[in-house]
TIZA-184538 format. One record per residue (C-alpha): residue number from 1; residue in one letter; x, z, y. Coordinates in steps of 0.001 Angstrom, whole numbers, plus 524288, in hexadecimal, padded with zeros to 5 digits. Each point is the difference from the previous one (the first is absolute). Layout:
BEGIN
     i   aa      px      pz      py
   NUM    A       X       Z       Y
...
# end
This chain:
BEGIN
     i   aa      px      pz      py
     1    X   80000   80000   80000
     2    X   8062C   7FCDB   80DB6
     3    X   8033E   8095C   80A29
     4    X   7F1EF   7FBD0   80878
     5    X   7F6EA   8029E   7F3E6
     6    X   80576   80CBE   7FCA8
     7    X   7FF8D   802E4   80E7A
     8    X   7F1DA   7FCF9   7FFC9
     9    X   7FE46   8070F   7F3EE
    10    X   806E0   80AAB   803AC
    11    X   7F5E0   8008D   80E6D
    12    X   7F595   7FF9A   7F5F0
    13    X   8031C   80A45   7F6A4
    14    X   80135   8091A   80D0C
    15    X   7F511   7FBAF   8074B
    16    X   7F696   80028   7F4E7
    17    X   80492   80D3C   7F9F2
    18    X   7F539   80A03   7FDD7
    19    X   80788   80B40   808B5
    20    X   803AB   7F663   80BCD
    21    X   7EE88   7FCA0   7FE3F
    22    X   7FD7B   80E87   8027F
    23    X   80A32   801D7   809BC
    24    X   7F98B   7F66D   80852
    25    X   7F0FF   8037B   7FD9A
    26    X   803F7   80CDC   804E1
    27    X   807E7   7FB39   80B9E
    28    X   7F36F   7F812   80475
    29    X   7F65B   80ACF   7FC7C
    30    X   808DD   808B0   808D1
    31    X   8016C   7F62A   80BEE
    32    X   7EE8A   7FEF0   7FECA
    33    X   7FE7D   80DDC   80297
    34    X   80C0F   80137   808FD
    35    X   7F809   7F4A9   8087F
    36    X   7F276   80624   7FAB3
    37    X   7FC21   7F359   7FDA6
    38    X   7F3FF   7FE53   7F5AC
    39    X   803C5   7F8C7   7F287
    40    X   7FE93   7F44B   802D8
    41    X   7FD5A   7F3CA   7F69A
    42    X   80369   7F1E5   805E3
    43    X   7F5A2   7F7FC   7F843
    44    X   80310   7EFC4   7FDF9
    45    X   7F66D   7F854   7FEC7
    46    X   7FC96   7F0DC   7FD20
    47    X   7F2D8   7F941   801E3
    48    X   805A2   7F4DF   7F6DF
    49    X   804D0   80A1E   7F557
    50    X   7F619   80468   7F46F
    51    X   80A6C   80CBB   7FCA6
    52    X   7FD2A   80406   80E7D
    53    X   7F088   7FF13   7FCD3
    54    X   8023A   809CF   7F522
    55    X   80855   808EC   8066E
    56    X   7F447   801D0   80CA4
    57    X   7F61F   803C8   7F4BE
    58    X   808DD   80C13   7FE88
    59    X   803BC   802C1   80E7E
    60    X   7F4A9   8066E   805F3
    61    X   8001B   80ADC   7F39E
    62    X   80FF4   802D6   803F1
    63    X   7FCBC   802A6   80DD4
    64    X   7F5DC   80715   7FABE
    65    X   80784   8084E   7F701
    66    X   80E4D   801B5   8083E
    67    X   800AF   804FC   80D06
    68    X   807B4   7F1FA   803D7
    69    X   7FE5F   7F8D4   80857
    70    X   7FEA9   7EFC6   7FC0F
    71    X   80637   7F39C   8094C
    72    X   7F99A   7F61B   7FDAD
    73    X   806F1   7F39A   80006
    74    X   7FA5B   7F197   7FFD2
    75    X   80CAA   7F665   7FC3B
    76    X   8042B   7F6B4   7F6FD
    77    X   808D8   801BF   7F4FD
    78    X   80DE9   7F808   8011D
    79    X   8000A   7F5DF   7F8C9
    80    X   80A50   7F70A   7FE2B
    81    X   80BC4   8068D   7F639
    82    X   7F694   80B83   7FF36
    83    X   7F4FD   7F88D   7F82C
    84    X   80918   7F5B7   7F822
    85    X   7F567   7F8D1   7F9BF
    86    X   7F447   7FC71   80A5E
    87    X   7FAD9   7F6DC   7F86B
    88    X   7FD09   808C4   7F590
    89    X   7FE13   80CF2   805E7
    90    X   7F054   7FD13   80726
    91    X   7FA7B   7FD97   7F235
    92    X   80916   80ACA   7F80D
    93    X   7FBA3   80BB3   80A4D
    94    X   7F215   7FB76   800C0
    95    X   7FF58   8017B   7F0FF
    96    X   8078D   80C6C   7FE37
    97    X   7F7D0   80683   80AC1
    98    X   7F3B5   7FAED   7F836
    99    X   8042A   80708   7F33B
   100    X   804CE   80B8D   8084B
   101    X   7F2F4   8007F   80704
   102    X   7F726   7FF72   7F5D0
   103    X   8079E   80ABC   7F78F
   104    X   80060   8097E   80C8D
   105    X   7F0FE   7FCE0   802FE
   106    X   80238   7F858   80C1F
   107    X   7F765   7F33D   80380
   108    X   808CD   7F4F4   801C9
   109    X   7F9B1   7F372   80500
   110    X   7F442   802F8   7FAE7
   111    X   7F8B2   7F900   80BF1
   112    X   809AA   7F31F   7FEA5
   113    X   80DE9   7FB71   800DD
   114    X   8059D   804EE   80F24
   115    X   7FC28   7F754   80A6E
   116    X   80BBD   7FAB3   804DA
   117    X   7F876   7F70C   80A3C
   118    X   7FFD6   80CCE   806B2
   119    X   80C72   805CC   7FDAE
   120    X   80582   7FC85   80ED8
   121    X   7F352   8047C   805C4
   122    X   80118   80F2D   7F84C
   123    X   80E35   80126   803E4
   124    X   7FD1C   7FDA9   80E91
   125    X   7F211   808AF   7FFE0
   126    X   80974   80BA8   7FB13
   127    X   80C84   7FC7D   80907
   128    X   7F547   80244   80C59
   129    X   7FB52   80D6C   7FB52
   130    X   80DCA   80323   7FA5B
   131    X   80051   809B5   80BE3
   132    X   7F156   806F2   7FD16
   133    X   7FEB0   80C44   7F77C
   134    X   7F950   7FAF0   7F6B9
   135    X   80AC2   7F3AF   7FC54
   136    X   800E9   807DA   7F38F
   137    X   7F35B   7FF25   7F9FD
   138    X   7FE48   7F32C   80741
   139    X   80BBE   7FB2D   7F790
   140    X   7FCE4   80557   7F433
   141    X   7F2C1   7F9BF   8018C
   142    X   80587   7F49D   80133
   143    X   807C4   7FFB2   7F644
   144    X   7F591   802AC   7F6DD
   145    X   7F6D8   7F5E2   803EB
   146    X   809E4   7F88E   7FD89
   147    X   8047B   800A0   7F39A
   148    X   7F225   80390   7FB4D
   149    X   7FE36   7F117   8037A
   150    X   7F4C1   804DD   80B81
   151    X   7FEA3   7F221   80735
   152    X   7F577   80534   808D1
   153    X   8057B   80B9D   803A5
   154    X   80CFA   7FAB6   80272
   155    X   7F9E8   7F658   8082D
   156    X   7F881   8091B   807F4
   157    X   80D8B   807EC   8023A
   158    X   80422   7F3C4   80753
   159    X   7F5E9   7FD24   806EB
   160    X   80573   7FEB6   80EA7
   161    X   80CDB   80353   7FC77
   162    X   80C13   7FB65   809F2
   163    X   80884   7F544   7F8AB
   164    X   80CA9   802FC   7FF70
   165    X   80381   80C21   802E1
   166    X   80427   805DF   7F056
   167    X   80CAD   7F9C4   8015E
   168    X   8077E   807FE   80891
   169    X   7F984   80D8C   7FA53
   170    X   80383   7F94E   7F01D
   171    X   80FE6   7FE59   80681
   172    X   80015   80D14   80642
   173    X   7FD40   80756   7F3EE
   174    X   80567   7F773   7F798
   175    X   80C2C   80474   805A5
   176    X   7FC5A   80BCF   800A7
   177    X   7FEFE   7FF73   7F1DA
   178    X   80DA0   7FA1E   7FF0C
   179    X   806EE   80A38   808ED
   180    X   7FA16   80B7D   7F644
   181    X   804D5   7F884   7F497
   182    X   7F636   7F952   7F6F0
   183    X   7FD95   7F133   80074
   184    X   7F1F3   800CD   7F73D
   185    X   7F274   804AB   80561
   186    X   7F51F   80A44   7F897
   187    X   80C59   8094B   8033B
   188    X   800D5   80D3A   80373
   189    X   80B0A   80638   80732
   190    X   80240   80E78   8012E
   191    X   80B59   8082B   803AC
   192    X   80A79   7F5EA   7FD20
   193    X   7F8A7   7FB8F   7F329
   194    X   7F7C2   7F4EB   7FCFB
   195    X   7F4C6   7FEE9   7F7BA
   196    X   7F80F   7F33B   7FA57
   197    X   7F557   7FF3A   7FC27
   198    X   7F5E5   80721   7F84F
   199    X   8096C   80000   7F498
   200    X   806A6   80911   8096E
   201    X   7F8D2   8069F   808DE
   202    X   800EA   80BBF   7F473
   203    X   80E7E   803CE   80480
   204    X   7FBB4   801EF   80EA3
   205    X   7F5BC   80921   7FC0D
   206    X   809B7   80731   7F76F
   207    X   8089B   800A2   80B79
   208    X   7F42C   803FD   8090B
   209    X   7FE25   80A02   7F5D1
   210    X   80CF3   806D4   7FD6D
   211    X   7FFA6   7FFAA   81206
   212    X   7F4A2   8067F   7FEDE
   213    X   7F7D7   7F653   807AF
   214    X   7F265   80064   7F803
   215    X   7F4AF   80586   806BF
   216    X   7F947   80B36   7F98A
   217    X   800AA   80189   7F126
   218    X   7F649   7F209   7FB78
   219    X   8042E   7F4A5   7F97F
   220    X   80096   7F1E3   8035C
   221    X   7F797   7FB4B   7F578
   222    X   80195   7F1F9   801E3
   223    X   8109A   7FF8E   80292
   224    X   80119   8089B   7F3CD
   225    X   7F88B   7F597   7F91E
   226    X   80AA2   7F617   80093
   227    X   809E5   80847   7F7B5
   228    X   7F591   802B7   7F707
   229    X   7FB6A   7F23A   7FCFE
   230    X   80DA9   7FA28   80113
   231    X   8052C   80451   7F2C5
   232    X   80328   7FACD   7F4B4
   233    X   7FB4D   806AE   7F147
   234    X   80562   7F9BC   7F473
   235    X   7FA4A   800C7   7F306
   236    X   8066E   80813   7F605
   237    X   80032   7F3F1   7F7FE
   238    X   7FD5B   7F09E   80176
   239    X   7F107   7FDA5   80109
   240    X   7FB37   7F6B4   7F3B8
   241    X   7FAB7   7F6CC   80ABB
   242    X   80EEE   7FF26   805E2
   243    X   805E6   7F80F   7F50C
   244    X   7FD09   7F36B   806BA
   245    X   803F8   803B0   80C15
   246    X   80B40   7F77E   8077C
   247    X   80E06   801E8   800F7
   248    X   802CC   80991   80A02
   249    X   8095F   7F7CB   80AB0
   250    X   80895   8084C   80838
   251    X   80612   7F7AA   80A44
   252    X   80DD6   808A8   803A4
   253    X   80AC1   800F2   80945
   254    X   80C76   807CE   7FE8C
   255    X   80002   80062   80EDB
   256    X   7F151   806B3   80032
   257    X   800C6   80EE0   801D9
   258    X   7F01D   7FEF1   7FD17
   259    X   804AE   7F6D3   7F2DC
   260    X   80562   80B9B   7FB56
   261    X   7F943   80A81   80346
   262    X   7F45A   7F89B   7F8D7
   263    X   8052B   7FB2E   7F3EE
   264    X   7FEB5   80AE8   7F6D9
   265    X   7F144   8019D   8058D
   266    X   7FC32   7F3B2   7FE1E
   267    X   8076C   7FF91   7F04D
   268    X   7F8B3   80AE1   7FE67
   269    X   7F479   7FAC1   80287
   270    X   80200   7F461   7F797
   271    X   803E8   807D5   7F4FF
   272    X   7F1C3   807D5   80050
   273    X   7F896   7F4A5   7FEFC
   274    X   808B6   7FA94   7F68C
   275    X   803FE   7F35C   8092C
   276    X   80CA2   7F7F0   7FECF
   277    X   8070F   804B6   80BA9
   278    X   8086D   7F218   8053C
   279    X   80A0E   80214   80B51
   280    X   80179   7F3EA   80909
   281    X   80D1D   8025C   807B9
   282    X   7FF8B   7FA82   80D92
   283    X   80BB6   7FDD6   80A62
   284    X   7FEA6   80A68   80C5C
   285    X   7F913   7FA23   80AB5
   286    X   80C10   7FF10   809AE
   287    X   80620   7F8DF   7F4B3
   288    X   7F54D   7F63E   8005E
   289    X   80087   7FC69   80BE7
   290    X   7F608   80A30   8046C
   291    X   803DC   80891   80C4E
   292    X   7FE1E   80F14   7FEB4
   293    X   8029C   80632   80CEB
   294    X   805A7   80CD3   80367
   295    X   7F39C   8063C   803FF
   296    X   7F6FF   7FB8D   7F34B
   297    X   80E02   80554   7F6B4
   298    X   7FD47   80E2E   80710
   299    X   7F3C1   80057   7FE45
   300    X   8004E   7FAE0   7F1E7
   301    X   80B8D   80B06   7FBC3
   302    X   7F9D4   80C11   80844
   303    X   7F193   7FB88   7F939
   304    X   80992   7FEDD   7F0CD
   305    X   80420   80CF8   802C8
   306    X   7F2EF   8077E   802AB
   307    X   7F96C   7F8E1   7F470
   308    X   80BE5   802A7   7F836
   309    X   7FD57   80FA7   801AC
   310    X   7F1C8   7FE66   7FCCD
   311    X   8029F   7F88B   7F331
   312    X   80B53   80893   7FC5F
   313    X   809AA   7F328   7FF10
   314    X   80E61   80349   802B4
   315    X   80255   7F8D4   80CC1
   316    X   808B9   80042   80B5B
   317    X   80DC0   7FDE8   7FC23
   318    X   8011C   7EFA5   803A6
   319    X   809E4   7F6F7   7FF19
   320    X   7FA64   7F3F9   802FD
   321    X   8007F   7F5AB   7F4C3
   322    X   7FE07   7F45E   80B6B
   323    X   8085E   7F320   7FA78
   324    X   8098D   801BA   7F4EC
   325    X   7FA17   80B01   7FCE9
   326    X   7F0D3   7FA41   7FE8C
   327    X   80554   7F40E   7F9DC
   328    X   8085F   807EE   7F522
   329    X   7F65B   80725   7FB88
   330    X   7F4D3   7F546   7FFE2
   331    X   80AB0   7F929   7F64D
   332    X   801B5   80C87   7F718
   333    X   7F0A5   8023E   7FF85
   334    X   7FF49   7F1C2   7F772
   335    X   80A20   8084F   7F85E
   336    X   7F816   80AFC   7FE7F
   337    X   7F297   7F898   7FC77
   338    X   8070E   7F8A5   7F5C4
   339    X   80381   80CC6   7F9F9
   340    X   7F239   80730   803DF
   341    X   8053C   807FB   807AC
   342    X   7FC55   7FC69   80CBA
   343    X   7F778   80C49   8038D
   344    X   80BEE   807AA   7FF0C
   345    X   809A8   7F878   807C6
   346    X   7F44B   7FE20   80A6D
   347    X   7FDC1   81017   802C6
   348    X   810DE   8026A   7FE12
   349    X   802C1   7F562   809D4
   350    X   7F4CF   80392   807D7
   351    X   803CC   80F00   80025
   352    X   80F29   7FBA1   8037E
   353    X   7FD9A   7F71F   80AAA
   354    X   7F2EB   80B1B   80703
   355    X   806B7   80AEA   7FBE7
   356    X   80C45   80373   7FBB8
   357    X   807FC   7F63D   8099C
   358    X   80607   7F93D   7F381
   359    X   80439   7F19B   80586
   360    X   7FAD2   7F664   7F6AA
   361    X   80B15   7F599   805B9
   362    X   808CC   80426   7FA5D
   363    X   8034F   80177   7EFEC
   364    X   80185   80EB9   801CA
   365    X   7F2CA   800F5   80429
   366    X   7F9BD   7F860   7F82B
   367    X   805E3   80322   7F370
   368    X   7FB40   80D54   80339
   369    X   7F308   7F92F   7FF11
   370    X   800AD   7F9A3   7F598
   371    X   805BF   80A9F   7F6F4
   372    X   7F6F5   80881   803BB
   373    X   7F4D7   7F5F1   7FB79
   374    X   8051D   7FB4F   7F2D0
   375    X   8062F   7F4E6   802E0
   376    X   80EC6   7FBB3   7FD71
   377    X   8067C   7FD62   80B39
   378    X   8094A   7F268   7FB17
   379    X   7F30B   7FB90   7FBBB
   380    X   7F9BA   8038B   80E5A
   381    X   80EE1   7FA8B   806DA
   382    X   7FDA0   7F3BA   7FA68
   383    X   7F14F   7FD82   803F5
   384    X   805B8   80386   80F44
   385    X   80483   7F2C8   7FF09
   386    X   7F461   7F90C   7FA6C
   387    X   7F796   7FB25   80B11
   388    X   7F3CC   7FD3F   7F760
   389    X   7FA12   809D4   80742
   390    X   7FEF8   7F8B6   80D3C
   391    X   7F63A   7F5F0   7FB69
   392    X   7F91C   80D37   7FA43
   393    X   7FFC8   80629   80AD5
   394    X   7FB6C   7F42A   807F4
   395    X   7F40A   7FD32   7F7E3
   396    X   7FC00   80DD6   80052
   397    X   7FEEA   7FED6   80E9B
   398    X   7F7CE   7F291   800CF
   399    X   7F7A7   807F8   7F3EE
   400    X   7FF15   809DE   80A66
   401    X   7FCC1   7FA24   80B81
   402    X   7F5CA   7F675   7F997
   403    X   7F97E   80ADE   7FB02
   404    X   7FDC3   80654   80C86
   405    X   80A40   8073F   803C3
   406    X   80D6B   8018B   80633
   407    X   804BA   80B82   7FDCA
   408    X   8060A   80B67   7F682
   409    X   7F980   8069F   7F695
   410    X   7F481   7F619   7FE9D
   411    X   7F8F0   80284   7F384
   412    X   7F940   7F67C   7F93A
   413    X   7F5AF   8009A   7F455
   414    X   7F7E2   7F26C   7FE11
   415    X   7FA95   7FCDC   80D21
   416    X   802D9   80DFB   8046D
   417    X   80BDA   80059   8090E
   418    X   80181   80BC2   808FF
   419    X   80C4A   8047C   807E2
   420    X   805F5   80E3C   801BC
   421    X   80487   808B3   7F92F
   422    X   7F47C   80998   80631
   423    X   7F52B   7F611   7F98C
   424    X   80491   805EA   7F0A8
   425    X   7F165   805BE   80237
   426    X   7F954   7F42F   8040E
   427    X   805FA   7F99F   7F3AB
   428    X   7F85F   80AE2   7F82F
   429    X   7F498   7FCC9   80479
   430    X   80102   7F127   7FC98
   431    X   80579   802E0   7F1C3
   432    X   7F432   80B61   7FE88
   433    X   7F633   7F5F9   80436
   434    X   804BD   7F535   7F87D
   435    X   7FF16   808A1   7F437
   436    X   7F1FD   80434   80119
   437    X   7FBC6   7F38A   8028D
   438    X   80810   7F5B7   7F94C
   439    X   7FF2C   7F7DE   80B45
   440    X   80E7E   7F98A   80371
   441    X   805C6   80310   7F270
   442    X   8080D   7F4C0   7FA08
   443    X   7FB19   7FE14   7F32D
# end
């Protein structure tokens, strides 16, 4: 590994530590009461964005619950290197925030797709009362109408609006949202910290909590609801009905901190339904020509590490894999699969590169690897230097990509392709559903 990557690995390993996280929650809890400033939530928002439509059916119940105080803020998310595939992602979030809506119990364009003819017109109605008291439940709202597909409502929200006048509101807070650190929108930011989406809006309350910022001793019925109904059961053994269920198709990166920290969950999970488990090795996305910037790499480490904790995955030891690295070990894996024993050398390599430092570039490192999984290492040498695995690796990603997605872990069953490591529960629910009903399963 050269001297820049352990550099940055070495800024990561710091930054992302569990005792330097504490250090600076209590730093900004101390500089709120030193100012005696309220807790205050900075709130993203985007009329275009389905995730931000699910996160405003919580909102109202946080303010609720917390003595906080929410910003609203109407913007747009940044696109560009931060959303790598826009010709994919409209239809992939639309769907995922179908399946997410109907398992939380939240009407999703119930009414009709969004009408778009008045997007321009909604944007510029809010931008003119983005000043009033009530912008926040005039946004929300709006957002709802929205994305429950209300035509006539949205169109009587526009009636008379000035033309026009979202733009320079959507730049100011877009950078706004830039100069705090985050590039996406349905985000939260608190104290330093940022928070997206409903999937987890559960670690701000947790950090509300242990501040002691809930009012009185009640509940929040409906945010509790989301831990609740996002988890995953497995049976204690394969259902009879599962036996013609697809291949389960793991699409992985050795650059993914969320590829690893979801591959023994989602083994797992074929293994209790009794499913073939297939990994499809991909190249990282900055080796595919795919920009990652700086801001979308701290978020996507400092979000590994908190989901790490919660899952009880060793994490936060890195040494980037990025080039020789990633390309080594895709060659070794065709090693390991022709010797079935690719789920080892996946979690060992995984575990070296996310947490114990070990640099995979190099034959000290990855010979550690591959002892540890079985496999013997003149064997291993000599597949280094067999470049089969490009072409591999290659038609994984245009498998990928037709199927939907863009991006590591996407899981695929049949026509079922999801992406996350936080949709193992979603997954669940498709395999439990084809399994009581039949309908889907390959014969």
């Amino acid at each position: 590994m050269n001297l820049k990557l352990r550099l940055r690995s070495a800024v990561l390993n710091l930054v992302f530590s569990e005792g330097l996280l504490n250090t600076k929650r209590r730093l900004a809890e101390f500089r709120r009461k030193l100012t005696g400033r309220r807790h205050v939530v900075s709130v993203f928002l985007e009329l275009d964005d389905p995730y931000s439509y699910l996160l405003c059916h919580y909102l109202p119940e946080l303010a609720a619950h917390y003595d906080v105080e929410l910003r609203f803020y109407l913007t747009e998310a940044i696109t560009g290197a931060m959303r790598p595939a826009p010709d994919l992602y409209p239809e992939y979030v639309v769907n995922d925030c179908r399946r997410l809506a109907r398992e939380l119990g939240i009407p999703f364009l119930d009414k009709g797709m969004p009408p778009v003819e008045h997007r321009v017109a909604l944007l510029d109605a809010l931008a003119v009362v983005a000043d009033k008291d009530d912008f926040d439940s005039e946004l929300m709202a709006a957002i709802g109408v929205y994305w429950r597909g209300d035509s006539e409502s949205v169109a009587r929200r526009t009636e008379g609006a000035s033309s026009g006048v979202a733009e320079a509101l959507l730049q100011k807070n877009q950078r706004r949202l830039a100069g705090l650190g985050h590039y996406n929108t349905a985000t939260m930011h608190y104290g330093g910290e940022w928070y997206w989406g409903v999937d987890r809006l559960h670690y701000l309350c947790e950090r509300l909590d242990a501040l002691g910022a809930k009012r009185g001793d009640g509940s929040a019925p409906g945010i509790e609801s989301i831990v609740q109904v996002m988890q995953a059961s497995l049976p204690l053994k394969p259902p009879a009905a599962a036996k013609n269920l697809p291949p389960l198709e793991f699409f992985h990166s050795f650059r993914s901190p969320y590829s690893y920290i979801a591959l023994r969950r989602f083994m797992s999970i074929a293994d209790a339904f009794g499913m073939e488990f297939r990994i499809h090795p991909v190249l990282p996305m900055v080796m595919r020509g795919m920009k990652v910037p700086k801001t979308k790499l701290m978020y996507i480490a400092a979000d590994t590490s908190r989901e790490s904790r919660r899952l009880n995955v060793p994490f936060g030891k890195m040494a980037d894999p990025v080039g020789a690295g990633a390309e080594r070990c895709l060659a070794v894996l065709q090693y390991a699969i022709a010797e079935k024993r690719e789920r080892e050398f996946l979690l060992n390599a995984g575990e070296a590169i996310w947490s114990k430092a070990i640099d995979v570039a190099t034959d000290e490192g990855l010979r550690k690897v591959t002892a540890k999984s079985g496999l013997f290492w003149p064997d291993a040498k000599a597949a280094i230097g067999n470049d089969a695995w490009r072409q591999i690796a290659d038609d994984n990603r245009q498998s990928m990509m037709e199927s939907g997605s863009w991006g590591v872990p996407t899981i695929r069953v049949g026509e079922f392709v999801t992406w996350g490591q936080d949709r193992d529960w979603l997954l669940v629910r498709k395999l439990e559903e084809l399994c009581d009903t039949g309908d889907g399963i390959l014969a």
